[in-house]
LOMI-154006 format. One record per residue: x, y negated, z of N, C-alpha, C in turn; residue in one letter. Coordinates in steps of 0.05 Angstrom, whole numbers, plus 5000, padded with zeros to 4 digits. Layout:
<rs>
XYZXYZXYZa/...
</rs>
This chain:
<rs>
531755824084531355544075528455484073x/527855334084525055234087523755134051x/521455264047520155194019518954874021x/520054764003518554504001516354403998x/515554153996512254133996512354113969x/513054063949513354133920512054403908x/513954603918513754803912511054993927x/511054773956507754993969506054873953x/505654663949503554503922503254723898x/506554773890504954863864504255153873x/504955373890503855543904501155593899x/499755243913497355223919496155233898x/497055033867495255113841495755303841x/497955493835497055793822495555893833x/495155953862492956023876490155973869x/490055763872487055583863487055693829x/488455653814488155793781486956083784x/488456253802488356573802485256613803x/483556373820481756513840478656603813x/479156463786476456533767476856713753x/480156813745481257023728480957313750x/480557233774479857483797477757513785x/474757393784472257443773471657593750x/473257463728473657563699475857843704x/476657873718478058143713476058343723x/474558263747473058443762470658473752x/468958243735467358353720468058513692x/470458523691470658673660470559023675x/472059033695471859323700469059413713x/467859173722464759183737463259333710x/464159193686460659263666462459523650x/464559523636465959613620466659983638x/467859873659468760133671471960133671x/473060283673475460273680477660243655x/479360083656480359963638483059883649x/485659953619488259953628488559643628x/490959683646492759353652492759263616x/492959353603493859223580492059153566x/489859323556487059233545487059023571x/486558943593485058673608486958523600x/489658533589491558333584490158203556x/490058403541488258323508486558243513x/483858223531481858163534481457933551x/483057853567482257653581485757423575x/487057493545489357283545490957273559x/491957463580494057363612496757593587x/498657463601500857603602500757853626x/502058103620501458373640502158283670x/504658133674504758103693503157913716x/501757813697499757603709496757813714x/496057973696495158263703495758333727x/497858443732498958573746497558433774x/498858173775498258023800494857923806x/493357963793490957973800490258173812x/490858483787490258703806491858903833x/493658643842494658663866492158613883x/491458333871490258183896487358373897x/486358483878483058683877483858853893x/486059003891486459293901486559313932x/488259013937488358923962485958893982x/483358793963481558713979479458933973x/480959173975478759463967477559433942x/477359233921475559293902475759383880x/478259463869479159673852481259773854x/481360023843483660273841484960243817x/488560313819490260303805490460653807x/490160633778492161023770493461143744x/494261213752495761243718494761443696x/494461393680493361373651492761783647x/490261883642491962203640493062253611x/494062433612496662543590498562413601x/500162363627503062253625504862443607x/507462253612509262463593509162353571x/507762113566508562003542511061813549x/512461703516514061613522514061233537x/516761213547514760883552513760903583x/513660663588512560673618509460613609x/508060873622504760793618503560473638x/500960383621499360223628497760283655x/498360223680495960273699492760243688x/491060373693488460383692487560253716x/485260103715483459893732481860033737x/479760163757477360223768476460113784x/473160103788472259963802471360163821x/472160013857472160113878468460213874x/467760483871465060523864464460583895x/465460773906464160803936465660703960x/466660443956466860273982464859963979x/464659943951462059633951460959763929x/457859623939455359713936454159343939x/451259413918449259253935447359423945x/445259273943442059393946439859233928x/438959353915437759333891434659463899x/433059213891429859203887428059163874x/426759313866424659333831421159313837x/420459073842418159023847415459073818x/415359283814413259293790410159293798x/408159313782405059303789404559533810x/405659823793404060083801406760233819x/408760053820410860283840413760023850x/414160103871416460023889420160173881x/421360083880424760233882426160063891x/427860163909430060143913432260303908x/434860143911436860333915439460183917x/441560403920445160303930445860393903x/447360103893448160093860450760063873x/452460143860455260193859456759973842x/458959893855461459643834461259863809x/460659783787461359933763458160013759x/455959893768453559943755452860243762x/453460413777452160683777449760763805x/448360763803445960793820446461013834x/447060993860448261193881445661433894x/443861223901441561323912438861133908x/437061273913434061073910431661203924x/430361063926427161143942426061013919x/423261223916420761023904419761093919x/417160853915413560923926411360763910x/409660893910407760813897407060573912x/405260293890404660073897401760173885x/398860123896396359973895396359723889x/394459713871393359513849391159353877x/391759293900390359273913390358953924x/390458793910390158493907393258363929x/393558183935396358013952397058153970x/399158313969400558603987403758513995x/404158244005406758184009407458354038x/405658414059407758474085408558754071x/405858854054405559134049407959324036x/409059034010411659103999414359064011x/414058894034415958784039416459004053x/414659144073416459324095416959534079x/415959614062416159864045418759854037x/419659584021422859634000425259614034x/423759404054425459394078426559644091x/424759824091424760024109427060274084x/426560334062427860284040431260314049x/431560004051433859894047435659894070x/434959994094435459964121436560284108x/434960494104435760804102438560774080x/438260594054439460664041443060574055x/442560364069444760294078446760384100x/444660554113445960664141447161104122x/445661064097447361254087449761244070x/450260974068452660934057455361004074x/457961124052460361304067460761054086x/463161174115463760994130466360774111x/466260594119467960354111467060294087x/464660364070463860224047463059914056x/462159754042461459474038458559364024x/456859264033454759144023455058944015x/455358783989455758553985453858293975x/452058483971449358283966446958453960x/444058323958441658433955440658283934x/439358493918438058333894435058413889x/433158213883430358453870429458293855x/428158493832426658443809423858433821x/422658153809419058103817417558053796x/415058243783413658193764412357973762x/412757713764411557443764412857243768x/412356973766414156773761415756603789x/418556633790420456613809421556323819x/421756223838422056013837425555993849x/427455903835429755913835431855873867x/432555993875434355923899433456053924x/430656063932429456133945427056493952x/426656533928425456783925423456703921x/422556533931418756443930417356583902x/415656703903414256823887412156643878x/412356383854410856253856407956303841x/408356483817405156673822405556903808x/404857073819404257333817402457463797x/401157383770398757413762396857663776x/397757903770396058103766395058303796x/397058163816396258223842395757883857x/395657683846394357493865396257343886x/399157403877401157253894401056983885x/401156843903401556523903403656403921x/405356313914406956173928406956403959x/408356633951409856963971411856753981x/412856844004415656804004417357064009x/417257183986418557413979421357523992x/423157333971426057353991426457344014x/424957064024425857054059424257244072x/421957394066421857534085422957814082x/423757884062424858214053428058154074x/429457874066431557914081431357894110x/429357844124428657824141429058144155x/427758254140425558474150428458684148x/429858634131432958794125435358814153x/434658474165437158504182439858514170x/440458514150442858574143445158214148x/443758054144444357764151445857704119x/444157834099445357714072443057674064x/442457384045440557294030439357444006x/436957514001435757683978435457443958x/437457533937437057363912434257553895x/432457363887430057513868430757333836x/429457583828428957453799427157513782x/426257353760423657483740423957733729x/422857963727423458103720424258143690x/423658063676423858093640426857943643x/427457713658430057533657431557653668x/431057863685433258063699433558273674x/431658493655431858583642433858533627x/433258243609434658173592437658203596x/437958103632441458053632442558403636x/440858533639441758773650442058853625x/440358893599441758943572442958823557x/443558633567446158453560448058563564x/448658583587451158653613453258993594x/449659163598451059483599448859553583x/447159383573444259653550444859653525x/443359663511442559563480443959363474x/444659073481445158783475448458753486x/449458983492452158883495454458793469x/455458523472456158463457454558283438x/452058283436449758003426450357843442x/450457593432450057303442447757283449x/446057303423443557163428440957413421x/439257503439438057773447435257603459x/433157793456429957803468429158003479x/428758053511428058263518425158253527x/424058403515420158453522419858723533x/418658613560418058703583415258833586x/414858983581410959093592410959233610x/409359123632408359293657406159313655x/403659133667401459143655401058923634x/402558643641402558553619405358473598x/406358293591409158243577409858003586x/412058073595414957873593416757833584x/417857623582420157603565422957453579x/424857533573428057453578429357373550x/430657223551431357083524434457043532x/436657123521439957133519440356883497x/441056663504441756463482444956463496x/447156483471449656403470450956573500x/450056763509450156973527449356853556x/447856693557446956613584443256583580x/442156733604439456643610437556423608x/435656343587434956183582432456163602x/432655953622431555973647428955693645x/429655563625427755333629428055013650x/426154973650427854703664426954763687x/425154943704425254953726424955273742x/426155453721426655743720423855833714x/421855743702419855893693420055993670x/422155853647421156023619421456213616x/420456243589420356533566417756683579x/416056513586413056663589412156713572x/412656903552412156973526409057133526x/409057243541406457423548403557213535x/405156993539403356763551402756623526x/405256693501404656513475400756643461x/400956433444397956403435397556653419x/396756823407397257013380393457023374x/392656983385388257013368387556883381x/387456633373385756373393383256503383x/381856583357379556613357378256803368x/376556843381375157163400377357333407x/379357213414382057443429381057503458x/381857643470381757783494382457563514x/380357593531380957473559383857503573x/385457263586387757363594388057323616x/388957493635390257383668390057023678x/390757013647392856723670389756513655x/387656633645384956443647384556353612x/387056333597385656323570385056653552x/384456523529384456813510386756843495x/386857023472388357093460391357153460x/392157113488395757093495395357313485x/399457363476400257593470400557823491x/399957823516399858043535397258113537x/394557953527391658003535391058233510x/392858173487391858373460394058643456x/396658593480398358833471398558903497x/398058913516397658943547396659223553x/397659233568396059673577393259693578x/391659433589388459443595388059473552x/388859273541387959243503388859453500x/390559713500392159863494389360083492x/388960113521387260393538384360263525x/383660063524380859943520380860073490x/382560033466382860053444381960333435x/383560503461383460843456381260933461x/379460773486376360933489377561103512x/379360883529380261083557377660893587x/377861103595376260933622377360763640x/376060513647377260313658378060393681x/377760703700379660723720382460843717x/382160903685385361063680387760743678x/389060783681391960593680393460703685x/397160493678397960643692400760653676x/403260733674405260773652404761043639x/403261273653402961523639399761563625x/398561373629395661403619397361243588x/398660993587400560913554400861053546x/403161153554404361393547403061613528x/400861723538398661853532397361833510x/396661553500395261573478397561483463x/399761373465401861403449402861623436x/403461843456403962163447400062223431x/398262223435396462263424395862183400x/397361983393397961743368399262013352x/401361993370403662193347402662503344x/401062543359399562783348397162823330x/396362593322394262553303391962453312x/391462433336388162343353388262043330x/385862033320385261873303383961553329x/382961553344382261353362384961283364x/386461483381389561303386390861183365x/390761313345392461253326391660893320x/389360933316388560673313388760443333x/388760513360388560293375392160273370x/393660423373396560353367397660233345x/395160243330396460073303395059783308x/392559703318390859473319393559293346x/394159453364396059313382398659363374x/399759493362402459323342402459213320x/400359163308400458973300400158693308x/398958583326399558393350401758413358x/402358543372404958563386407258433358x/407258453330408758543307408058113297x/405658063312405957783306406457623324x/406957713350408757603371411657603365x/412757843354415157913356416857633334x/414357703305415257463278415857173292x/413657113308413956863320416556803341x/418057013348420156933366421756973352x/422357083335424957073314425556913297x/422256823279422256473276422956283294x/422756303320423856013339426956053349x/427656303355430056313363432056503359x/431456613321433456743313434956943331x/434657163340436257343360437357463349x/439457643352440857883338440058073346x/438458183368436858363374434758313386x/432358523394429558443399429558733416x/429058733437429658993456426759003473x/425659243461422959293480423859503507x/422259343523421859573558419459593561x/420359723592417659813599415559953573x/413159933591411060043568411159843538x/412559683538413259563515415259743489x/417159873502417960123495417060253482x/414560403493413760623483410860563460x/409760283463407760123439410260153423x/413660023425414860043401414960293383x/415560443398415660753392413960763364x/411160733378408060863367407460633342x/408860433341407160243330410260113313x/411860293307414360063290413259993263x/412360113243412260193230410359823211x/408259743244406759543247408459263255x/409859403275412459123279413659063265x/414859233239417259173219415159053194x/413459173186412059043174411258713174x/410258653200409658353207411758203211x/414958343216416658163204418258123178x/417758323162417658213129416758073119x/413658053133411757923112411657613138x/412757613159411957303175415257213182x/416657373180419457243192420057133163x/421256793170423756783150426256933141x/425656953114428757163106430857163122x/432256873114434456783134435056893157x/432756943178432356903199431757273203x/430957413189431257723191432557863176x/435057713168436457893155438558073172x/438457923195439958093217439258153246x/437458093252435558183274435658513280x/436058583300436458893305433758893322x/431959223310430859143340431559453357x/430959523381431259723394430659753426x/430359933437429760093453431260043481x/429959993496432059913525433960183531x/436260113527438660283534437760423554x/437260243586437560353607434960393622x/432360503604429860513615428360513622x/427860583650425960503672427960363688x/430860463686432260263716432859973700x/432059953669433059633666432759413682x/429659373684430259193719432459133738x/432359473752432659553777435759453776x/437259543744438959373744439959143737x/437758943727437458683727439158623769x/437358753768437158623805439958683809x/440358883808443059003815445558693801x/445358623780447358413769446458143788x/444158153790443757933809444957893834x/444958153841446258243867450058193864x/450858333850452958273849454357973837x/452957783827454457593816455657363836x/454957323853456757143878459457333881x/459257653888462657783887464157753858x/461957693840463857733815464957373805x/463657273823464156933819466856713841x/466257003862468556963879469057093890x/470857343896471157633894472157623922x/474357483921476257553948474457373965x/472857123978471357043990468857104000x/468457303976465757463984467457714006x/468357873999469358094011470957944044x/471857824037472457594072469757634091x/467657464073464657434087464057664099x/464757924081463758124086464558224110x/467858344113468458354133469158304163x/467558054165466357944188464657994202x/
</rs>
């Protein structure tokens, strides 16, 4: 008996309904990890069998595994477990910092398969220089992936300000990029015929300890970024606070010693990256202006904690700056956490003692009575997996249409 147009209609809504609860199922096992039919039933409101029929349609299109629960033998019919297809989709993930290059093949479920570094030179506007480097990179990482895996997107983190849609690198402070065209030519230079999504790096940070670091489960989070100088990513109500034309949260950039403060990159004085920055850091210690670097920080940080009286002090003169940057963003936008990277990290380390202080005595009560602060979960790859979420959010926004594209 022939189905009516009634019934192919309503067909068609359920279909059309299914296609965002595909997303939401597949990012829960994307960040979370593998997770039974019944927790995604509690977690995302569906009745099991409506479960069920989603992770028909994932399993169908390779991107997650059904298996049963270990200890069977209980009583009851067990809950299938959800996994995410880890070695058949992949992106490729890119971490543009001052002093070093990475790539690598991130795995559905966030696990970093493989990677190349290389060192980057401080050697003024180096776009072909980076580009073939992460290209050449990404070409290896991809032709080592198992047979019948899937590439589903490219993502990279860029230390400077991003211009949305395009990759355009619209400036670069500390190497002299101006208006790069970053993305189009990395995807270029890739061949792979998928578009390189870029992003700021501190704004990739942030979502990446959102996602899986420190901030999972915060709404509203600050992630500060130090490479050579500071950035910032800001989590309002769990989405990226991007600005009106994807430049904000140039925090580096807020005012902290208008009076005789330190010369800054971007042409005035006293920003908060010119007084807590690796050059104010090393200058502070009585290091020579050819040392830099993340292990020359490092250095007088551990020297801090060993008693070197120079370090000790420049670590306290720069967290305390850093400690009136921090007051001032918790006064404007109340966070539930405050999450240092990069060499931002390791000033927290050396210098808490200066940060907690300056928010007793400058944060409103109200306003620190619940503020957490802490330590990037996921390290040095926070970026790398910034990029990596970048990478994956078109499969996680339309799962089964991406994987179509793909197989073409």
């Amino acid at each position: 008996m022939p189905t009516s147009p009634a019934a192919l209609r309503a067909d068609l809504v359920a279909e059309e309904a299914s296609q965002p609860n595909l997303g939401v199922l597949l990012r829960h096992v994307h960040r979370a990890g593998p997770l039974s039919r019944a927790v995604l039933a509690e977690r995302m409101n569906l009745n099991r069998s409506t479960i069920m029929g989603l992770t028909t349609k994932l399993s169908a299109a390779g991107l997650v595994h059904e298996r049963s629960p270990a200890g069977e033998g209980r009583s009851g019919r067990p809950s299938l477990v959800v996994t995410p297809a880890a070695e058949q989709v992949y992106v490729l993930a890119f971490d543009v910092a001052v002093d070093r290059l990475v790539a690598a093949r991130v795995a559905l479920g966030g696990a970093v398969l493989e990677r190349r570094v290389a060192p980057r030179s401080r050697s003024g506007p180096d776009l072909d220089a980076v580009v073939s480097v992460l290209a050449g990179f990404g070409r290896q990482l991809h032709r080592a992936a198992p047979p019948g895996s899937v590439c589903v997107g490219v993502g990279a983190s860029y230390c400077g300000m991003i211009r949305p849609g395009d990759g355009m690198v619209r400036y670069g402070p500390h190497l002299g990029w101006v208006d790069q065209a970053f993305g189009a030519e990395l995807g270029e230079q890739l061949g792979l015929g998928l578009p390189v999504a870029v992003g700021n790096e501190a704004h990739l940070g942030a979502l990446a300890e959102h996602a899986r670091g420190a901030g999972v489960g915060v709404q509203n989070l600050i992630y500060l970024h130090g490479d050579v100088g500071v950035g910032g990513g800001i989590i309002v109500g769990g989405e990226v606070l991007d600005g009106e034309a994807g430049y904000g949260c140039e925090v580096g950039h807020m005012l902290v010693n208008p009076h005789g403060g330190r010369p800054c990159s971007c042409g005035a004085r006293g920003c908060l990256e010119a007084e807590v920055g690796e050059r104010a850091l090393l200058d502070e210690a009585g290091r020579p202006a050819d040392l830099i670097g993340r292990d020359a920080v490092r250095a007088v940080v551990t020297d801090a904690e060993h008693g070197d009286p120079v370090a000790r002090e420049a670590v306290r003169r720069v967290g305390d700056w850093l400690g009136i940057g921090v007051a001032n963003l918790i006064n404007l936008f109340n966070p539930g956490m405050l999450i240092f990277g990069g060499i931002m990290r390791d000033v927290y380390v050396g210098a808490e003692p200066q940060i907690r202080g300056r928010i007793e005595r400058n944060v409103l009560p109200v306003s620190r009575e619940r503020v957490r602060l802490s330590t990037a979960a996921l390290g040095d790859d926070t970026t790398l997996l910034g990029a990596a979420e970048l990478a994956f959010a078109d499969l996680l926004g339309n799962p089964l249409a991406v994987m179509a594209q793909a197989a073409r």
